[in-house]
Structures are given as structure tokens and as C-alpha cells.
C-alpha positions in Angstrom: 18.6 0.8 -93.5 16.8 0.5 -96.6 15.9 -2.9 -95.6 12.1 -2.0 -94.6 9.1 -4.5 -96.0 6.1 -2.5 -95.2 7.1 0.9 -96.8 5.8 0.8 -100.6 8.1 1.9 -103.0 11.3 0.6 -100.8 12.3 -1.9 -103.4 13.2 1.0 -105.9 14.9 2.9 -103.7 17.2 -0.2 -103.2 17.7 -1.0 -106.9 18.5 2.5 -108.1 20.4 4.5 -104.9 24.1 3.3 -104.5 24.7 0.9 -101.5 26.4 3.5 -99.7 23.6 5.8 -99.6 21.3 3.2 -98.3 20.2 5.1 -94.6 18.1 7.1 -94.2 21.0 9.4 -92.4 22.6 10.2 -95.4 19.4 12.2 -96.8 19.7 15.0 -94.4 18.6 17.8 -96.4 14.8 18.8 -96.3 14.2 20.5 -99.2 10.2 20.5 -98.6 7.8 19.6 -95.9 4.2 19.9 -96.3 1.2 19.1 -93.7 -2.3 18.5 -95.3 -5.7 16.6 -93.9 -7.8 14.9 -96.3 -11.1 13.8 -95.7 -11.9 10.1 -95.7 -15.3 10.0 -94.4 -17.4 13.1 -94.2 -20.4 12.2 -92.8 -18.5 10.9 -89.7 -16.1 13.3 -90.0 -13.5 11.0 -90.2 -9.8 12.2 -92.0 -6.4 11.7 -91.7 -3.5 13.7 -91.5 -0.4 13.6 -93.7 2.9 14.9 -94.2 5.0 14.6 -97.3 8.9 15.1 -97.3 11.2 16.0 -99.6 15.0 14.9 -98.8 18.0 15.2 -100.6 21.8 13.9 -99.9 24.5 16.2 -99.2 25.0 16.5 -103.1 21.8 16.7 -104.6 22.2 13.8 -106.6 19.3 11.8 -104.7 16.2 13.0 -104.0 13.1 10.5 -101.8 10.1 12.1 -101.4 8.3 10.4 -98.1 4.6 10.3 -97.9 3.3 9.6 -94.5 -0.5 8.4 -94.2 -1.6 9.1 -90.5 0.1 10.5 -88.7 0.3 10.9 -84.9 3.3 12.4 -82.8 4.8 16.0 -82.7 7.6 17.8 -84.9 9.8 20.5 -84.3 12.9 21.9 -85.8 15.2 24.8 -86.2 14.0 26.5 -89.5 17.3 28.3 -89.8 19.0 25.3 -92.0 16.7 22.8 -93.4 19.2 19.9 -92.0 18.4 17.5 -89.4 20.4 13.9 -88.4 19.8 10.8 -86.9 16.8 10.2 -89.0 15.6 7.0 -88.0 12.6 4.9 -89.6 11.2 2.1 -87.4 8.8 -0.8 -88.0 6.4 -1.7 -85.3 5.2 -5.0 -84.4 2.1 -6.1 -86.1 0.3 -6.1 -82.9 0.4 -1.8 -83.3 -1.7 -2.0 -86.4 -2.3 1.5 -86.7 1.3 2.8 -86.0 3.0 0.5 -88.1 6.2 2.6 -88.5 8.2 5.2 -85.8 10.3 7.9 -87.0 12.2 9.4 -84.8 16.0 11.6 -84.4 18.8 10.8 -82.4 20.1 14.9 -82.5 19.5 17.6 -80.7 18.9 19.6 -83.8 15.5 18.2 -84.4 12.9 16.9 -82.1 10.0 14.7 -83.8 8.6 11.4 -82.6 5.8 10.5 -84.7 3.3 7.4 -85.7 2.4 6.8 -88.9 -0.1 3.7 -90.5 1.8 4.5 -94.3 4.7 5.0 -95.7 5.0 5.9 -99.5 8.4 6.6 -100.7 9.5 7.7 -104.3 12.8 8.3 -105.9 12.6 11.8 -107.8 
């Protein structure tokens, strides 16, 4: 799963996380989620929209924090337990230039679908 080209910071998360932890599945724990717009052009009031997410594995031993750049979509989820499943991180064909990656759930527990242009990821 960890097999992504486009999203920067991939190649560390492959060197340093233990084969077996390698999908983005096994990181079900949000420990953060934060929504903020920055401004890119304000004379044309242009911006775009970010979320950044903290995730954990069931132990704690692992932590990626996911930067998305762009984003278009919806999310919703049960605030109750801060887990979700079936996280799923998709590349697009280059012909979608501006939603170059999909992320989406296959559970019940969580409903998102969004678009996103960038992906930063980071091992904390």
C-alpha cells in the first residue's frame, strides 16, 4: 500500500515502518484532524483548503502525519472513537491533474470521499 510515487515523503515511510505495517489500514487511530485555508492569491482571492491528519497504529508505536493540499470532497465520522477502517489512498490518472489522489473508506463507520492535488506525509 505504501507503494504510492506521487505522495512526497512515501519513501521514508517505506524505509523506516516495518513491512507489515505497510497499509494505510493498519493506522486507524486519528489522533488529530485539523481543517485550515490558506491564502494563495489575495488579490484574486484565490486559496486552498487543507486538512492535516494525525494517525497512529493500534500500538502507538507509529505515527504519519498526512498533509493534504486541496482538497475537494466531504467527511464525516462518528466523533465517539477516533477510529475509522478501510482507509484507502488512490492515485488518479495524470489526465485529473488537479485530483491527483482519492481517499476514500470501505466502512460504515466513516463516510469521506475526498480529492486532493498533494499529499505530504511524515513519520513522527
Amino acid at each position: 500500500m505504501f507503494e504510492h510515487k506521487k505522495i512526497e515523503g512515501i519513501d521514508v515511510l517505506r524505509d523506516k515502518i516495518p513491512s507489515e505495517l505497510q497499509a494505510w489500514c493498519c493506522f486507524s487511530n486519528i489522533l488529530e484532524l485539523n481543517y485550515s485555508s490558506k491564502a494563495v492569491d489575495e488579490f484574486y482571492c484565490d486559496y486552498t483548503n487543507m486538512v492535516t491528519l494525525l494517525l497512529s497504529d493500534d500500538k502507538c508505536q507509529y505515527k504519519i502525519k498526512l498533509t493534504l493540499y486541496n482538497i475537494r470532497g466531504n467527511l464525516n465520522f462518528d466523533m465517539a472513537n477516533g477510529l475509522y477502517s478501510g482507509f484507502t489512498i488512490e492515485e488518479c490518472n495524470d489526465s485529473e491533474r488537479e485530483n491527483n489522489f482519492h481517499l476514500y473508506s470501505d466502512e460504515q463507520d466513516i463516510e469521506y470521499n475526498l480529492y486532493c492535488e498533494k499529499i505530504r506525509a511524515v513519520l513522527v
